[in-house]
N, C-alpha and C positions, 0 to 999 in steps of 0.2 A: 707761407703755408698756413691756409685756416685752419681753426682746431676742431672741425668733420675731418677733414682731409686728413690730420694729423693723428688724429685718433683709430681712424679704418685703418693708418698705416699701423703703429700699435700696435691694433689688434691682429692683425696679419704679422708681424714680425713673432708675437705671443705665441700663435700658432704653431709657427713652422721651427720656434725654438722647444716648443714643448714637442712637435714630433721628431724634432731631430737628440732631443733627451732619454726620450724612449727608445730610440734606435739603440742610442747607447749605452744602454743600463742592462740589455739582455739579448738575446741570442735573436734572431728573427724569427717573428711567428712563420710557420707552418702551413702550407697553401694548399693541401690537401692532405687524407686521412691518413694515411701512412708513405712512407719513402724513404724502404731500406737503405740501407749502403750499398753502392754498388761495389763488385769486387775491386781491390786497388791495382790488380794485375791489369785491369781492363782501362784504366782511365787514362784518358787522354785530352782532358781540359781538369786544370784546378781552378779553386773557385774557391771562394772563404766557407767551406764545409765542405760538404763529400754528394757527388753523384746520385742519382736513384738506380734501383734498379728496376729492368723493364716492368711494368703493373703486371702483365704476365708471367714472370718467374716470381712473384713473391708467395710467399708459404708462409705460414705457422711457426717452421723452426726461426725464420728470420726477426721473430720478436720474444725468442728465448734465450737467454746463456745459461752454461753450467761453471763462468770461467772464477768464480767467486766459492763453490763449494770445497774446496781444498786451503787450507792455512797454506800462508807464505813460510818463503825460510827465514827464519830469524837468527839463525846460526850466524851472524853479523856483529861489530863491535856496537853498534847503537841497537842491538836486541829486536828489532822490529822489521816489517814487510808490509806496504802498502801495494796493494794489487788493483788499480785503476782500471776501469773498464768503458772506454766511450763511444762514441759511434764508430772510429773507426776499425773496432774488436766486437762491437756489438751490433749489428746492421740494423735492428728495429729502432734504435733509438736517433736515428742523425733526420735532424730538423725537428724534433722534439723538445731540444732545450735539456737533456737530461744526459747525466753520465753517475756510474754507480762505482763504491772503491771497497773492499772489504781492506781491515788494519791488524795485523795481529799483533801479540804483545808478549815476549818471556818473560818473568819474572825483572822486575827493573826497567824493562825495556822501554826505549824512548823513541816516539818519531819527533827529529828534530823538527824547531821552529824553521816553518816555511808559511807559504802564503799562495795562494791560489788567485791571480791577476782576473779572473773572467768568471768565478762563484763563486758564490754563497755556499758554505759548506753544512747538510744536518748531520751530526754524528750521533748513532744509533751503540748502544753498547747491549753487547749479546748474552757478555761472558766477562768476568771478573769485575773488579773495582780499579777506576782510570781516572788520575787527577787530569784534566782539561784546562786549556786556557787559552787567553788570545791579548795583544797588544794594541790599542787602540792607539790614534796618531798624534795625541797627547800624551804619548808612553803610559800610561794608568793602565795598568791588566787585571784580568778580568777571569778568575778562575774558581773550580768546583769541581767536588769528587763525583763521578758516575759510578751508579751501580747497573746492574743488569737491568735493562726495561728501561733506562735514564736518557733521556734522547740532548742536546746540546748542540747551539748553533753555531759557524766560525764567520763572521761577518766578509763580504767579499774584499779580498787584499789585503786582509790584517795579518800579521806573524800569528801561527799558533801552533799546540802543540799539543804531544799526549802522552802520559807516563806511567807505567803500572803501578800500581804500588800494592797490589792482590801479593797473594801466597803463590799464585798459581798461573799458567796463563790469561792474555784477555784477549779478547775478539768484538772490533767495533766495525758497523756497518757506515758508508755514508752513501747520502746522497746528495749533487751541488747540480746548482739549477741555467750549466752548460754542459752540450754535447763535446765540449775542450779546455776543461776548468783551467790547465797550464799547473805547475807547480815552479816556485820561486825555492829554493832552499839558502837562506842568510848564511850557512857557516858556507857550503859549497860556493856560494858565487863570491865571498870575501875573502876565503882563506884557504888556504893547503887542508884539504877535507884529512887530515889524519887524526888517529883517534884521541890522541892527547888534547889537541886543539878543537876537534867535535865537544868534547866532554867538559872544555872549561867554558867555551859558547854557549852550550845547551843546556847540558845537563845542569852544571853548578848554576845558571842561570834561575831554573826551572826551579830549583830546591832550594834558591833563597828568593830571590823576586817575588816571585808566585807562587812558590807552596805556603810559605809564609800568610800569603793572603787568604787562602781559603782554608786553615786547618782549624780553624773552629766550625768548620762546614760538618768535621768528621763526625760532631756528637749528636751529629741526624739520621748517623745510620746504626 
């Protein structure tokens, strides 16, 4: 092989591994302006996403929800309610690459260390003060107190987690950059989910690992 000949190969292999990188780093771009969800009663082909609906039934309501203005129940032994919302709850959003979660928080309350296989997570905090953090694949974590207005990223498929540690309730928005973020939960998929064994996973985890690491962060607020 001469090295013209070897080099156009190169650069055509360069190519087609960088578009095939792209492929899989994010959701597929979008091939026109909008394309609800189609209803799920109606579908009769699956496909790696969801349907459109006909251009002619689509409306206005179909790129609104109201399914986020109500708190979850926390009335639970880990204190917290993650209320996810993706295209297939939300119609305007499928083929957009987006999906929205509101988090609530009682006093104490922890959503366990879990991980999101397919985004990027930004955590928006609304209402209270929420220690935050995440585990990078060199174990080293990576944590900080939120206040209200404090916005915080969770890298895509790393364990992370959120803890109140307010007087009062907290309420955190996100947004992750797929219409199917997935959630992984570490104690659920390893172990008998009961509350003894949640709380020596996460919680004690969470209060010495990484609270440890960010409580000099406190004397910023």
């Amino acid at each position: 092989m001469n090295s013209p000949s070897f080099a156009c190969y190169f650069v055509f292999l360069s190519v087609i591994f960088c578009f095939c990188t792209k492929i899989s780093l994010a959701d597929s771009d979008n091939l026109q302006d909008t394309c609800p969800t189609s209803p799920l009663a109606k579908q009769t082909i699956f496909i790696n996403g969801f349907p459109c609906k006909n251009p002619n039934d689509i409306s206005a309501p179909d790129f609104k929800t109201t399914q986020l203005t109500q708190p979850g129940d926390t009335d639970n032994f880990s204190g917290s309610a993650v209320t996810i919302v993706t295209a297939a709850e939300f119609p305007g959003l499928n083929t957009l690459g987006l999906s929205i979660a509101r988090t609530d928080l009682r006093v104490d309350g922890l959503v366990r260390l879990h991980s999101h296989p397919r985004a990027t997570e930004m955590f928006f905090v609304s209402k209270g003060l929420v220690l935050v953090g995440f585990i990078d694949t060199s174990n080293q974590p990576f944590g900080t107190f939120l206040k209200e207005g404090d916005v915080f990223v969770f890298p895509r498929g790393l364990l992370h987690f959120c803890l109140n540690l307010g007087y009062g309730s907290a309420t955190g928005l996100s947004v992750y950059n797929s219409q199917n973020p997935g959630a992984v939960t570490m104690s659920d998929a390893m172990f008998e989910p009961t509350p003894d064994v949640i709380k020596k996973l996460t919680k004690g985890f969470v209060t010495g690992h990484l609270r440890n690491a960010t409580l000099s962060g406190i004397s910023s607020f």
